[in-house]
BADO-728184 format. One line per field, with one value per atom (N, C-alpha, C, O): residue in one letter; x, y, z. Coordinates in nm, 2 decimals, always signed. Example, Ala and Ser with C-alpha at 12.3 -4.5 7.8 and 13.67 -1.06 7.14 Angstrom:
BEGIN
fitor	c(A; A; A; A; S; S; S; S)
xx	c(+1.32; +1.23; +1.32; +1.42; +1.28; +1.37; +1.29; +1.34)
yy	c(-0.57; -0.45; -0.33; -0.33; -0.22; -0.11; +0.00; +0.11)
zz	c(+0.78; +0.78; +0.78; +0.85; +0.71; +0.71; +0.79; +0.80)
// end
This chain:
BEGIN
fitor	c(X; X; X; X; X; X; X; X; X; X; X; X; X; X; X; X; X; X; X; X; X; X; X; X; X; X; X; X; X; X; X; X; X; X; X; X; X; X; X; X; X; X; X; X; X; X; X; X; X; X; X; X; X; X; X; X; X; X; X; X; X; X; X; X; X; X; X; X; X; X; X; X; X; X; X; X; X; X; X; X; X; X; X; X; X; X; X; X; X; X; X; X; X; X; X; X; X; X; X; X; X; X; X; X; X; X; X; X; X; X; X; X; X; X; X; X; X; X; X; X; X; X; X; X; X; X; X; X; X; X; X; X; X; X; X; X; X; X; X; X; X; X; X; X; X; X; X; X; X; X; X; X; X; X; X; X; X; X; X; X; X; X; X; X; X; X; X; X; X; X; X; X; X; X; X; X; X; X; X; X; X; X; X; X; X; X; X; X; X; X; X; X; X; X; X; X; X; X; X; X; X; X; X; X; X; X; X; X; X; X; X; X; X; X; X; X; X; X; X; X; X; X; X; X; X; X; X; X; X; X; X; X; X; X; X; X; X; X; X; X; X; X; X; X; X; X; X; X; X; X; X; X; X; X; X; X; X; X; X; X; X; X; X; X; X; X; X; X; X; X; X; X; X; X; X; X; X; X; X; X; X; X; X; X; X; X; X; X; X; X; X; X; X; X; X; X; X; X; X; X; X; X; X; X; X; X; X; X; X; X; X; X; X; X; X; X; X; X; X; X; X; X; X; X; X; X; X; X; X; X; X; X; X; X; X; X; X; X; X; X; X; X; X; X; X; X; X; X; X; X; X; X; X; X; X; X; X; X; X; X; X; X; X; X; X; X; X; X; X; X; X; X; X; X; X; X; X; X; X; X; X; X; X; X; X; X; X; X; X; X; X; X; X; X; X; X; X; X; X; X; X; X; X; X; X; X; X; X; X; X; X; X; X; X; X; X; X; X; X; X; X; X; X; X; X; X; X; X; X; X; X; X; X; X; X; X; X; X; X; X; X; X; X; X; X; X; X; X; X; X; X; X; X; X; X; X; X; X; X; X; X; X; X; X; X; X; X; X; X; X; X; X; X; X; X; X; X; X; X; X; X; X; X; X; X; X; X; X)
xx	c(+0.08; +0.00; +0.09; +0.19; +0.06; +0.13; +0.08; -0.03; +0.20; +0.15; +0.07; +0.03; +0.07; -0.04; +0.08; +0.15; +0.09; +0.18; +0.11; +0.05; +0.09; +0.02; +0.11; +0.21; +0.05; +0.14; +0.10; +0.02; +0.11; +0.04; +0.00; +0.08; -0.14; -0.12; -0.02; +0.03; +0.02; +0.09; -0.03; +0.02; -0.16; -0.22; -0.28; -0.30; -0.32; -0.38; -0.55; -0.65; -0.53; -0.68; -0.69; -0.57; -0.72; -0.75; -0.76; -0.85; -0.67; -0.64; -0.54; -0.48; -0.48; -0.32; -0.35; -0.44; -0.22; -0.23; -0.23; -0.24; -0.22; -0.18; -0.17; -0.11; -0.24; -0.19; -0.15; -0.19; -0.06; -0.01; -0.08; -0.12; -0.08; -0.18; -0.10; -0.14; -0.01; +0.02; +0.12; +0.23; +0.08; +0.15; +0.02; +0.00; -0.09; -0.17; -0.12; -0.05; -0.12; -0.09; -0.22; -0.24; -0.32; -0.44; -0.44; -0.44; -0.43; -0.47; -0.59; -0.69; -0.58; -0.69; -0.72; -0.66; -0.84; -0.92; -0.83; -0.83; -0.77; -0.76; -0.82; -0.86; -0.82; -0.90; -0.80; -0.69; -0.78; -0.74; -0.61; -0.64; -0.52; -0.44; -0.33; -0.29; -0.31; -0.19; -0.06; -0.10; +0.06; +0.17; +0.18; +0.24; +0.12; +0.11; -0.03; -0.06; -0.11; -0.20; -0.36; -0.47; -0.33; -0.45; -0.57; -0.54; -0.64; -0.75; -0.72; -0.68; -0.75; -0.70; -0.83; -0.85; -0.92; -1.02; -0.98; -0.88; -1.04; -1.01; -1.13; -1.23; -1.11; -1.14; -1.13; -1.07; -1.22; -1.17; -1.07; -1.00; -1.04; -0.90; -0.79; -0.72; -0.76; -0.65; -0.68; -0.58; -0.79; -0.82; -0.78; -0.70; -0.82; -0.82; -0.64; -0.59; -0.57; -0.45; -0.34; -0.22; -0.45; -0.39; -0.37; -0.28; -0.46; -0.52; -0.42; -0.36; -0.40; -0.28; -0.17; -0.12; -0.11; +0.06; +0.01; +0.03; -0.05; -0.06; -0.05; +0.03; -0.13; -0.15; +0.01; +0.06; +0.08; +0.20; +0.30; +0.34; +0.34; +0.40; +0.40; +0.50; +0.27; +0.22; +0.28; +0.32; +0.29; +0.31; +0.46; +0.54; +0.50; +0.66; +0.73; +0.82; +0.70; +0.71; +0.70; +0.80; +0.65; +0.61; +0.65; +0.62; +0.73; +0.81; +0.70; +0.73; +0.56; +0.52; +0.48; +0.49; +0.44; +0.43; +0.29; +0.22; +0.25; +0.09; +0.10; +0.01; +0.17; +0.15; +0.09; +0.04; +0.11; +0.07; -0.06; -0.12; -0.12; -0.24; -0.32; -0.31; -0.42; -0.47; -0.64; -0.72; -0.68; -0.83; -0.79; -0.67; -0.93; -0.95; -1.10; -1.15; -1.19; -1.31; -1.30; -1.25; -1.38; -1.40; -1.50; -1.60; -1.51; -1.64; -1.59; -1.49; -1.70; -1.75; -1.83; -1.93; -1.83; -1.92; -2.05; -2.16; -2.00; -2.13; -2.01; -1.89; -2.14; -2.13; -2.11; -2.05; -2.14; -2.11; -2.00; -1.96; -1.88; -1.75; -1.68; -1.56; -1.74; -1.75; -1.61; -1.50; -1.66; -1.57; -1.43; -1.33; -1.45; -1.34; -1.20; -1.08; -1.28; -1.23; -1.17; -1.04; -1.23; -1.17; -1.06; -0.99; -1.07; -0.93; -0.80; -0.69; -0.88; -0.70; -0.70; -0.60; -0.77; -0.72; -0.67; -0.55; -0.72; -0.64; -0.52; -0.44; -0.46; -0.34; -0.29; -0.17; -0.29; -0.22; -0.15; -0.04; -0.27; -0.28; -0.21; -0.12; -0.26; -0.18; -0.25; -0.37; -0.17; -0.20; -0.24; -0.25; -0.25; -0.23; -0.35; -0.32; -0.43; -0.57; -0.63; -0.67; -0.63; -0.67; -0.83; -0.89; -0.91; -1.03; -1.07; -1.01; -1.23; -1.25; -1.42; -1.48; -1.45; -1.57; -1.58; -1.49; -1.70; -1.70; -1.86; -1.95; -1.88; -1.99; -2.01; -1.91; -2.12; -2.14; -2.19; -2.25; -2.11; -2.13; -2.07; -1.98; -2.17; -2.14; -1.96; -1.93; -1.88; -1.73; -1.70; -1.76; -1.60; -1.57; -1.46; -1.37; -1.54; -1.46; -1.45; -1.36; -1.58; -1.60; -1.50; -1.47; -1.48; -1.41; -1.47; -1.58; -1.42; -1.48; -1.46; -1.54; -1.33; -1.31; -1.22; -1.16; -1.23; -1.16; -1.11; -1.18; -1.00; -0.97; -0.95; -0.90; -0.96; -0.89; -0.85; -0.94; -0.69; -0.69; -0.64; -0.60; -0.62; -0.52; -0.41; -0.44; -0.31; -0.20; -0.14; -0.14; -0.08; -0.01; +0.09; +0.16; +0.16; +0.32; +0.41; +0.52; +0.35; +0.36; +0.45; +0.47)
yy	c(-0.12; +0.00; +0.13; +0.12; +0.25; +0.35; +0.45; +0.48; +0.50; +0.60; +0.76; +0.79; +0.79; +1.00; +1.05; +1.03; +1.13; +1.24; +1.33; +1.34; +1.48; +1.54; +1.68; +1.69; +1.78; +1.90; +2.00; +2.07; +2.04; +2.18; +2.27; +2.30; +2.35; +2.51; +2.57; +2.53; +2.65; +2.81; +2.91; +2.98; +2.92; +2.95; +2.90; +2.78; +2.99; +2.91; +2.87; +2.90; +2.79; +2.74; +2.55; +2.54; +2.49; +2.38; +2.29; +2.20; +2.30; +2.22; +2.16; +2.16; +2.11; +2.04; +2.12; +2.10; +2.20; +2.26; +2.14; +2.16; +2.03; +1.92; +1.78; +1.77; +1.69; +1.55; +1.49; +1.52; +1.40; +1.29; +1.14; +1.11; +1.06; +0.93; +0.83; +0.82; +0.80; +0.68; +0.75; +0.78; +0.79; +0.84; +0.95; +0.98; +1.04; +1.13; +1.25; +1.20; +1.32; +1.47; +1.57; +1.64; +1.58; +1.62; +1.76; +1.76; +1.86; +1.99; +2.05; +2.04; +2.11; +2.21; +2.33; +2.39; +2.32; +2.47; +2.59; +2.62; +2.67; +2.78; +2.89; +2.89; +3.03; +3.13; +3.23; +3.19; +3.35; +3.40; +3.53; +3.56; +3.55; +3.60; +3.71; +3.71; +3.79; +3.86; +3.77; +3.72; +3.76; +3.69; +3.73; +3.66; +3.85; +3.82; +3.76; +3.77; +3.71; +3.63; +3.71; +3.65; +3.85; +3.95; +3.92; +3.93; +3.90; +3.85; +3.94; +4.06; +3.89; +3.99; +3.99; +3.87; +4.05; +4.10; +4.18; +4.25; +4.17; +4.18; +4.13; +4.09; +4.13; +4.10; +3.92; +3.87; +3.85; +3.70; +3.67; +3.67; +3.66; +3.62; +3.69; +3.59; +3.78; +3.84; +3.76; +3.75; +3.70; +3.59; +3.45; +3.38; +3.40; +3.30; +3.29; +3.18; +3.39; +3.41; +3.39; +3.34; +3.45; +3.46; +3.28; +3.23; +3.24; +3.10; +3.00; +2.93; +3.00; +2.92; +2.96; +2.86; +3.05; +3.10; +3.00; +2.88; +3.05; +2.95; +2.80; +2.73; +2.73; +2.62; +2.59; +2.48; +2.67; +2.63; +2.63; +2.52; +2.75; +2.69; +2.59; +2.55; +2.55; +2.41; +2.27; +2.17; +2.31; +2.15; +2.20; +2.11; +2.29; +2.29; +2.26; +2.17; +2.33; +2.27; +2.14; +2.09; +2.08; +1.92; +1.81; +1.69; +1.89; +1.80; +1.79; +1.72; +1.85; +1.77; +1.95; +2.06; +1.92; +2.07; +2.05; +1.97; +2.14; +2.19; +2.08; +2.13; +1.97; +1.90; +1.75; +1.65; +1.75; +1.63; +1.63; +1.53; +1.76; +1.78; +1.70; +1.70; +1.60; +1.51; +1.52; +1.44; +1.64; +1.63; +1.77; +1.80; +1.90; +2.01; +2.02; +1.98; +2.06; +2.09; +2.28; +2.34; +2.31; +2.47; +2.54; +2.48; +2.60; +2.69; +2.84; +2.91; +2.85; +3.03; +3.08; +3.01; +3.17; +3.27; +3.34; +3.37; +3.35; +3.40; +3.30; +3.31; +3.20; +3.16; +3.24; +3.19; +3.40; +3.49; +3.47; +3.44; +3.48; +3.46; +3.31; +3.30; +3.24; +3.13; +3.13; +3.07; +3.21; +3.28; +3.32; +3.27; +3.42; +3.48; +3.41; +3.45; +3.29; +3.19; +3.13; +3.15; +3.05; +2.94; +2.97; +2.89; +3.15; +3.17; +3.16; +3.11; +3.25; +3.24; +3.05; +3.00; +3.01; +2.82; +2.78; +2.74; +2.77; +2.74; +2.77; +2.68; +2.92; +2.98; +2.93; +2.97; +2.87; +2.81; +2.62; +2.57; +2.58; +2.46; +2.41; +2.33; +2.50; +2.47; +2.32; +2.31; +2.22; +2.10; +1.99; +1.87; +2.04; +1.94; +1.99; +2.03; +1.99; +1.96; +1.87; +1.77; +1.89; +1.80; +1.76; +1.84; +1.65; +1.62; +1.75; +1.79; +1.81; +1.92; +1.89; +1.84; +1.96; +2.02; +2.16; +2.22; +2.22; +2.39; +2.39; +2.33; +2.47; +2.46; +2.61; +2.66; +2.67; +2.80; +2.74; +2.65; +2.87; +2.80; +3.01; +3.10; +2.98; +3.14; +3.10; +3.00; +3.21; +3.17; +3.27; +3.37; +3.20; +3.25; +3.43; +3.44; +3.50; +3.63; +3.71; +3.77; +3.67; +3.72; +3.71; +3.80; +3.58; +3.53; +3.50; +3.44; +3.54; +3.50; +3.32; +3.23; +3.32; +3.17; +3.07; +3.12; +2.99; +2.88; +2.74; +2.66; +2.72; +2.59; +2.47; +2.49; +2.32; +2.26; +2.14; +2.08; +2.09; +2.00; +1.92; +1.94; +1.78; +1.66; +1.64; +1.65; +1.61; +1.56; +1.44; +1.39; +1.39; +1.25; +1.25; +1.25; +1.24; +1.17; +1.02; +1.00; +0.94; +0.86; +0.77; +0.65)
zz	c(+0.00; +0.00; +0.00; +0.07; -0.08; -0.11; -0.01; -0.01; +0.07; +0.22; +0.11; -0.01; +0.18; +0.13; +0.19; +0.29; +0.10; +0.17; +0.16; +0.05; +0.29; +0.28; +0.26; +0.31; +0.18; +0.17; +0.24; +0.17; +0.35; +0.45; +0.37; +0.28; +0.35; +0.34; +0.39; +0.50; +0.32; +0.34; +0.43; +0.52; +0.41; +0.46; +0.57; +0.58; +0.67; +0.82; +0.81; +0.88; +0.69; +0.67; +0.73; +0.75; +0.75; +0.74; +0.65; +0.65; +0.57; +0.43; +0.42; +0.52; +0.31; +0.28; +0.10; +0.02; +0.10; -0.03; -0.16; -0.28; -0.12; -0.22; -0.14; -0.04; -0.18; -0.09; -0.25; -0.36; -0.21; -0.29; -0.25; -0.14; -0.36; -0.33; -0.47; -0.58; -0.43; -0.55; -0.63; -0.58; -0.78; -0.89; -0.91; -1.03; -0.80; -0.83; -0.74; -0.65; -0.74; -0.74; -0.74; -0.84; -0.61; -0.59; -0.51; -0.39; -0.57; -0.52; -0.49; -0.56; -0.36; -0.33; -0.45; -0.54; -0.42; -0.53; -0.51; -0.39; -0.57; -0.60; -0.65; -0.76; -0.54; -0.58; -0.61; -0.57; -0.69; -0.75; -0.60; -0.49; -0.66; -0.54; -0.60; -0.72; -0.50; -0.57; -0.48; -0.38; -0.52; -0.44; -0.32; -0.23; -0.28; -0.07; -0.05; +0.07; -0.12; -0.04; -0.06; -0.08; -0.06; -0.12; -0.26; -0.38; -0.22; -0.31; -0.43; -0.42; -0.55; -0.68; -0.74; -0.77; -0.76; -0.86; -0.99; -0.99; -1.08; -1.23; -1.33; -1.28; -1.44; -1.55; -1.51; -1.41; -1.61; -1.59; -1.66; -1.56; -1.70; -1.78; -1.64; -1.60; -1.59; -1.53; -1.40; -1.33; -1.35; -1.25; -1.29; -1.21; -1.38; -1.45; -1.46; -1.45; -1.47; -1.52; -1.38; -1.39; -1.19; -1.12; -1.05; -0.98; -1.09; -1.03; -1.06; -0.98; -1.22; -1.32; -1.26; -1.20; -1.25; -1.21; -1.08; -1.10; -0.95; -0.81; -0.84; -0.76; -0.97; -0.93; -1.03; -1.00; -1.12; -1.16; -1.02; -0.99; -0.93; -0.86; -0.75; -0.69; -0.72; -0.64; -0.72; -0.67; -0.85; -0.93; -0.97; -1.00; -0.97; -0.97; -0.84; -0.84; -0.73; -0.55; -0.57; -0.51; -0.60; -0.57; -0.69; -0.70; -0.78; -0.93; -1.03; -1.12; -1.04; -1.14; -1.23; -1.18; -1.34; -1.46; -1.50; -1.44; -1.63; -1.56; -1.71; -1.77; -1.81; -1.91; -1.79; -1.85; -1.67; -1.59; -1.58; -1.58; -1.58; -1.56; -1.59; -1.72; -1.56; -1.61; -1.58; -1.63; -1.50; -1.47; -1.41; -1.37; -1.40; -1.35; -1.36; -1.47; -1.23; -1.20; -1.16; -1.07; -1.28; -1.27; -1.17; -1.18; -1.11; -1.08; -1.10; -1.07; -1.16; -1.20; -1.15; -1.15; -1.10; -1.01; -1.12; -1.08; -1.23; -1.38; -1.51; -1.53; -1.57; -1.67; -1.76; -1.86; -1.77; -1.87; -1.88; -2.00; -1.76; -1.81; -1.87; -1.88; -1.89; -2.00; -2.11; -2.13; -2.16; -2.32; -2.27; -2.32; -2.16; -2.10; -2.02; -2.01; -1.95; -1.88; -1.97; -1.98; -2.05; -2.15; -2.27; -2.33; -2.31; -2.38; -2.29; -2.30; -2.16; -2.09; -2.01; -1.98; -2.01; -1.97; -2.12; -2.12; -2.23; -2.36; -2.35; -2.39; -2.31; -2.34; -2.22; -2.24; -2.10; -2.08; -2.05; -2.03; -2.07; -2.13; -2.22; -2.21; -2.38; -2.49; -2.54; -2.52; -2.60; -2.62; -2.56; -2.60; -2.46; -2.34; -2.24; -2.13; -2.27; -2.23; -2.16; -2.21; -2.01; -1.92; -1.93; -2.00; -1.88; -1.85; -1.75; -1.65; -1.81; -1.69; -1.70; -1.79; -1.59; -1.55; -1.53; -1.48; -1.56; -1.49; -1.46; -1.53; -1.33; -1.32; -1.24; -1.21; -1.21; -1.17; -1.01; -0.96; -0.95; -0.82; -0.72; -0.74; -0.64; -0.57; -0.45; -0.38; -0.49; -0.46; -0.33; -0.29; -0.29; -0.14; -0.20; -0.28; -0.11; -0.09; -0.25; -0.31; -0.27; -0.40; -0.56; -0.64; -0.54; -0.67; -0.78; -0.78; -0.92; -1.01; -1.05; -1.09; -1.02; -1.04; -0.93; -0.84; -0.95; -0.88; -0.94; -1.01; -0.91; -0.98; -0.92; -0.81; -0.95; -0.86; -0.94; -1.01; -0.94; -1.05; -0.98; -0.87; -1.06; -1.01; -1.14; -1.26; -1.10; -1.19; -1.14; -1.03; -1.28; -1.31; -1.29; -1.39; -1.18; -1.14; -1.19; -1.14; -1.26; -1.26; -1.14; -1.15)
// end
Protein backbone atom coordinates (compact mmCIF):
# COMPACT_ATOMS: atom_id res chain seq x y z
CA UNK A 1 0.00 0.00 0.00
CA UNK A 2 1.29 3.47 -1.08
CA UNK A 3 1.54 6.01 2.16
CA UNK A 4 -0.39 9.99 1.33
CA UNK A 5 1.75 12.44 1.67
CA UNK A 6 0.20 15.41 2.85
CA UNK A 7 1.41 19.01 1.69
CA UNK A 8 0.45 21.81 4.46
CA UNK A 9 -1.17 25.14 3.43
CA UNK A 10 0.91 28.07 3.38
CA UNK A 11 -2.16 29.51 4.55
CA UNK A 12 -3.85 29.08 8.22
CA UNK A 13 -6.82 27.41 6.73
CA UNK A 14 -7.49 23.83 7.45
CA UNK A 15 -6.40 22.19 4.29
CA UNK A 16 -3.23 20.42 2.80
CA UNK A 17 -2.34 22.57 -0.26
CA UNK A 18 -1.80 19.24 -2.24
CA UNK A 19 -1.85 15.50 -0.90
CA UNK A 20 -0.15 12.91 -2.91
CA UNK A 21 -1.75 9.27 -3.30
CA UNK A 22 0.19 6.82 -5.52
CA UNK A 23 1.49 8.43 -8.87
CA UNK A 24 -1.69 11.31 -8.31
CA UNK A 25 -0.85 14.66 -7.41
CA UNK A 26 -4.39 16.25 -5.85
CA UNK A 27 -4.69 19.88 -5.25
CA UNK A 28 -6.86 22.10 -3.30
CA UNK A 29 -9.19 24.70 -5.27
CA UNK A 30 -7.65 27.81 -5.97
CA UNK A 31 -9.03 31.30 -5.76
CA UNK A 32 -7.39 33.99 -7.47
CA UNK A 33 -4.37 35.96 -5.36
CA UNK A 34 -1.86 38.60 -5.71
CA UNK A 35 1.68 36.91 -4.39
CA UNK A 36 1.10 38.18 -0.75
CA UNK A 37 -1.99 36.30 -0.40
CA UNK A 38 -4.53 39.45 -1.17
CA UNK A 39 -7.48 38.51 -3.09
CA UNK A 40 -6.99 39.91 -6.79
CA UNK A 41 -10.22 40.95 -8.55
CA UNK A 42 -10.11 41.76 -12.33
CA UNK A 43 -11.39 41.04 -15.51
CA UNK A 44 -11.75 36.98 -15.95
CA UNK A 45 -8.98 36.17 -17.84
CA UNK A 46 -6.47 38.36 -15.33
CA UNK A 47 -8.17 35.92 -12.45
CA UNK A 48 -8.17 32.96 -14.46
CA UNK A 49 -4.54 34.08 -15.22
CA UNK A 50 -3.85 34.63 -11.25
CA UNK A 51 -5.15 30.99 -10.30
CA UNK A 52 -2.84 29.24 -13.15
CA UNK A 53 0.60 31.03 -12.11
CA UNK A 54 -0.56 29.47 -8.09
CA UNK A 55 -1.49 26.23 -9.33
CA UNK A 56 1.99 26.27 -11.58
CA UNK A 57 4.00 26.90 -8.58
CA UNK A 58 2.23 24.08 -6.36
CA UNK A 59 3.06 21.46 -9.30
CA UNK A 60 6.57 22.93 -9.73
CA UNK A 61 7.08 22.72 -5.47
CA UNK A 62 6.14 19.18 -5.69
CA UNK A 63 8.07 18.02 -9.26
CA UNK A 64 5.19 17.69 -11.41
CA UNK A 65 4.30 20.71 -14.56
CA UNK A 66 0.87 21.86 -15.56
CA UNK A 67 1.49 18.98 -19.15
CA UNK A 68 0.69 16.31 -15.86
CA UNK A 69 -2.44 17.83 -15.59
CA UNK A 70 -4.67 15.10 -16.12
CA UNK A 71 -8.29 16.26 -14.71
CA UNK A 72 -9.55 20.12 -13.50
CA UNK A 73 -13.08 20.94 -12.02
CA UNK A 74 -13.97 24.67 -12.71
CA UNK A 75 -16.39 26.91 -10.80
CA UNK A 76 -17.55 30.34 -11.98
CA UNK A 77 -19.19 32.74 -10.08
CA UNK A 78 -21.30 33.96 -13.75
CA UNK A 79 -21.34 31.57 -16.67
CA UNK A 80 -21.06 34.91 -18.73
CA UNK A 81 -17.49 34.59 -18.12
CA UNK A 82 -17.54 31.27 -20.02
CA UNK A 83 -15.74 32.81 -23.22
CA UNK A 84 -13.36 34.84 -21.04
CA UNK A 85 -12.28 31.89 -18.77
CA UNK A 86 -11.67 29.39 -21.49
CA UNK A 87 -9.26 31.69 -23.77
CA UNK A 88 -6.99 32.41 -20.87
CA UNK A 89 -7.25 28.23 -19.73
CA UNK A 90 -6.38 27.36 -23.55
CA UNK A 91 -3.40 29.85 -23.42
CA UNK A 92 -2.19 28.07 -20.75
CA UNK A 93 -2.78 24.61 -21.30
CA UNK A 94 -1.83 24.65 -24.88
CA UNK A 95 -1.96 21.03 -26.16
CA UNK A 96 -2.28 19.37 -23.40
CA UNK A 97 -5.73 19.61 -22.28
CA UNK A 98 -6.75 17.95 -19.23
CA UNK A 99 -10.31 16.21 -18.54
CA UNK A 100 -12.53 19.17 -16.90
CA UNK A 101 -15.70 20.18 -15.46
CA UNK A 102 -16.99 23.85 -14.92
CA UNK A 103 -19.92 24.61 -13.20
CA UNK A 104 -21.41 28.00 -11.71
CA UNK A 105 -21.32 28.04 -8.21
CA UNK A 106 -21.35 31.44 -5.69
CA UNK A 107 -17.29 31.67 -4.62
CA UNK A 108 -15.72 32.55 -1.37
CA UNK A 109 -14.59 36.28 -0.88
CA UNK A 110 -16.03 37.20 -3.97
CA UNK A 111 -14.09 35.29 -6.67
CA UNK A 112 -14.82 35.05 -10.08
CA UNK A 113 -13.13 31.70 -10.43
CA UNK A 114 -11.65 28.78 -8.75
CA UNK A 115 -9.73 25.89 -9.82
CA UNK A 116 -8.86 22.57 -8.58
CA UNK A 117 -6.87 20.00 -10.50
CA UNK A 118 -5.23 16.57 -10.08
CA UNK A 119 -2.01 15.56 -11.91
CA UNK A 120 -0.11 12.49 -13.12
CA UNK A 121 3.24 11.74 -11.41
CA UNK A 122 3.61 8.57 -12.63
Amino acid sequence: MTALVRHPSTKPLPLSRAVQAGGFLFLSGVLPAHPDGQPLRGKIEEETRAVLRQIDEVLTGLGARRQDVVRATIWLADLADFAGFNAAYAEYFGDTLPARSTVQATLNRGAKVEIEVQAWRG
